[in-house]
C-alpha positions in Angstrom: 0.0 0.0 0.0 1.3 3.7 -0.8 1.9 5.7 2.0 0.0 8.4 2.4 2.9 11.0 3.1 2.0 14.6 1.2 -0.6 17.0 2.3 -2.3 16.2 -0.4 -2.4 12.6 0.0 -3.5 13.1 3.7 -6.7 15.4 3.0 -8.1 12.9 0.7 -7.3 10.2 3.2 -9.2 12.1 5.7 -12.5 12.8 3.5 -12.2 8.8 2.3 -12.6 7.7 5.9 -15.1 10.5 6.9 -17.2 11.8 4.0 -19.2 13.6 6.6 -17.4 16.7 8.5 -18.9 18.0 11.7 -19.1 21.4 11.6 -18.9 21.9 15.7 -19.3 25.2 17.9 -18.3 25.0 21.2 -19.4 27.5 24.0 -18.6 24.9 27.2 -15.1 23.6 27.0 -16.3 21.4 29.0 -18.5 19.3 26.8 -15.6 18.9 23.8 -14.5 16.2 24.4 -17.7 13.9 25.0 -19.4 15.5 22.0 -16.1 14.2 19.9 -16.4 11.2 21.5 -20.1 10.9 21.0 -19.7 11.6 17.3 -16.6 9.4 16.7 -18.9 6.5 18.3 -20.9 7.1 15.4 -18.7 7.1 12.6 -18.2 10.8 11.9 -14.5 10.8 12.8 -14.0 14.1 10.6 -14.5 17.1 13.2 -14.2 20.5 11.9 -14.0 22.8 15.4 -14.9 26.2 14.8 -12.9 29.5 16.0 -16.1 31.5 16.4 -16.1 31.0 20.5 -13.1 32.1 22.8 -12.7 28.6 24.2 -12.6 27.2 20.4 -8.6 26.9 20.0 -8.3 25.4 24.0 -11.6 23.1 22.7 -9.4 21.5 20.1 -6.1 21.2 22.3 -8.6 18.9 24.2 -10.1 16.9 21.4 -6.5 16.2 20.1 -5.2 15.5 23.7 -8.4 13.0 24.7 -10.0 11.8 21.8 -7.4 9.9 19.3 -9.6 8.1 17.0 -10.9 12.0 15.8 -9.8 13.2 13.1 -9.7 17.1 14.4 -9.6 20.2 11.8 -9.9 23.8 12.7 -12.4 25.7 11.1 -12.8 29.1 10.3 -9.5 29.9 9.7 -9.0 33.6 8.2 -5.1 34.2 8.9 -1.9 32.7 8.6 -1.7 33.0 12.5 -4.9 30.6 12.9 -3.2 28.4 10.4 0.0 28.3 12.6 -2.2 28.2 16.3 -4.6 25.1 14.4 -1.2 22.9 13.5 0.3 23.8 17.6 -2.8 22.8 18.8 -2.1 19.1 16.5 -4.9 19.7 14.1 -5.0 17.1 11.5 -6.4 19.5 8.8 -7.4 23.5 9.0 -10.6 24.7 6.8 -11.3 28.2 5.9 -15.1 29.8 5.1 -13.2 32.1 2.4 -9.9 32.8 1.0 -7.0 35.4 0.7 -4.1 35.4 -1.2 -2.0 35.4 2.1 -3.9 32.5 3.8 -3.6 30.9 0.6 -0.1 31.2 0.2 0.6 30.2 3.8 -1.5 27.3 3.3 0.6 25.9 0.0 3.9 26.7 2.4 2.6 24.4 5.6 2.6 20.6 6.0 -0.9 20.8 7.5 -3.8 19.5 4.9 -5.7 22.7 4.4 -9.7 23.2 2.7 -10.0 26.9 1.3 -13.1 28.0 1.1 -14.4 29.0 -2.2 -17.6 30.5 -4.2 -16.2 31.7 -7.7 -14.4 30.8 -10.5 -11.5 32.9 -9.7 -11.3 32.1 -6.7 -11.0 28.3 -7.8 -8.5 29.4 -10.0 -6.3 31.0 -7.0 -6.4 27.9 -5.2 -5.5 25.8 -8.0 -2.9 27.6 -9.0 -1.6 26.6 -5.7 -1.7 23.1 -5.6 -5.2 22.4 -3.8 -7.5 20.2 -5.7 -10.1 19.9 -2.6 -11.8 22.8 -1.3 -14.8 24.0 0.8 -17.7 25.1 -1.3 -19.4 27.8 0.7 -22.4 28.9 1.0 -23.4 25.9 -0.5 -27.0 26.6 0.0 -25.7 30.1 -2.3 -24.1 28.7 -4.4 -26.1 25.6 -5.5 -25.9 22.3 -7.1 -26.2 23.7 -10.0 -23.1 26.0 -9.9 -21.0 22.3 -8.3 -22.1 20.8 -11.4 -20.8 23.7 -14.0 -17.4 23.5 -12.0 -16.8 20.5 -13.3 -16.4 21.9 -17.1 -13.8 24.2 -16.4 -12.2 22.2 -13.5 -12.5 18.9 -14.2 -9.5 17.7 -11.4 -11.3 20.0 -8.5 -13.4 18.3 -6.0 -15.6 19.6 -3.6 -16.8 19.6 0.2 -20.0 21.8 0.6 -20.7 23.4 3.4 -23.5 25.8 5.1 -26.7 24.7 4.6 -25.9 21.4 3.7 -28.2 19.1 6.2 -30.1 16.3 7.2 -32.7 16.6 4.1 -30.0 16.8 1.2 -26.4 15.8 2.4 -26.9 12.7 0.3 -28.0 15.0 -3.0 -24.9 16.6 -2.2 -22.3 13.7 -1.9 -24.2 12.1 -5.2 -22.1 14.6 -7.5 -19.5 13.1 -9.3 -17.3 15.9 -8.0 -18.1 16.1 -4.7 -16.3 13.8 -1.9 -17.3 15.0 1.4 -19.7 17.3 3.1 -19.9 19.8 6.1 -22.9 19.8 8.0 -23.5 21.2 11.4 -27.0 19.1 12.2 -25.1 16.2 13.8 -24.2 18.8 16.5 -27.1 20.8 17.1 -26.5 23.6 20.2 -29.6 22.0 22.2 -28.7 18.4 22.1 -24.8 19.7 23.0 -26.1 21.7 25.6 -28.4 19.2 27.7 -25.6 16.7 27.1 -28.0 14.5 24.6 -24.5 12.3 23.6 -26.5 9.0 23.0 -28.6 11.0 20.8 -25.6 12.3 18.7 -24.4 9.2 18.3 -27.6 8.1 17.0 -27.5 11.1 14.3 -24.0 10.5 13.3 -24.8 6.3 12.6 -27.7 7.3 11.1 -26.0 9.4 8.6 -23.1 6.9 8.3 -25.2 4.1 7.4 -27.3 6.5 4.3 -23.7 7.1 3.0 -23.2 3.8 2.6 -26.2 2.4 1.3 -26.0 5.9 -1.3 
């Protein structure tokens, strides 16, 4: 078997294992760890761990230090400092919401598998340039199927991980494009069920969207 060894070659490891990425927001740094745990238990090993809290970034240290079997990226990344503070904290992959050409050149520079997030043509174009062939497609409730599908004329190598709006009701219309490989949904990690400590019941989610991607 190769060895999966480049950046490259680790991202689409990543997505092959877990074609579903929680999209997580943590408030209580307290309940990181058994949410990851809870979703892991149900197959979503993929964990995308958003900076859009203050305890976000100690969050992650945590699911990286106590949960070994996730597979932990750090979302909304905007800077090259968040790229830098997501690969301390031992991130497996970052993801970004949008793109700049200084996040995307610090991205092609590190070892750490990186998603840019993308909506246009030109910005496709900037990220190919740069060696990524997987990126985030967000909003992909803006953007469309539609517009996935016309991507594929003019980048026929790119491949795709929607996010934002994706869900329960149409993750598997999503992952049914032949250039889409993985999708980012927050549903599997719903503020109420994180809140009361529901873990059982985000396991349940999480298997439930496991087993539709494999009978899809």
């Amino acid at each position: 078997m190769r060895a999966v060894t480049t950046r490259r070659d680790r991202l689409h490891d990543i997505l092959k294992q877990s074609p579903i990425v929680a999209v997580i927001t943590i408030d209580d740094i307290s309940t990181a760890v058994p949410l990851a745990r809870a979703l892991v238990a149900g197959g979503v090993r993929a964990l995308e761990m958003t900076l859009r809290t203050p305890v976000a970034m100690a969050a992650a240290a945590a699911v990286a230090k106590d949960v070994p079997d996730a597979i932990l990226g750090v979302g909304t990344i905007l800077t090259p400092d968040d790229l830098a503070a997501a690969r301390k904290v031992g991130a497996h992959f970052g993801v970004s919401p949008g793109i700049t050409l200084p996040l995307l050149d610090a991205a092609a520079q590190s070892d750490l598998p990186f998603l840019p997030g993308v909506a246009t043509a030109s910005e496709l174009i900037e990220a190919q340039l740069r060696g990524f062939d997987v990126v985030k497609l967000f909003p992909a409730s803006s953007i469309g199927m539609a517009t996935a599908r016309a991507f594929a004329g003019p980048f026929p190598k790119m491949r795709f991980c929607p996010t934002g709006g994706v869900d329960e009701g149409n993750f598997t219309e999503w992952l049914a494009l032949p250039n889409v490989v993985a999708i980012g949904g927050s549903w599997l990690a719903r503020k109420a069920d994180i809140e009361s400590g529901n873990w059982n019941g985000i396991t349940e989610s999480a298997r439930r969207a496991m087993t539709r991607v494999a009978k899809s």
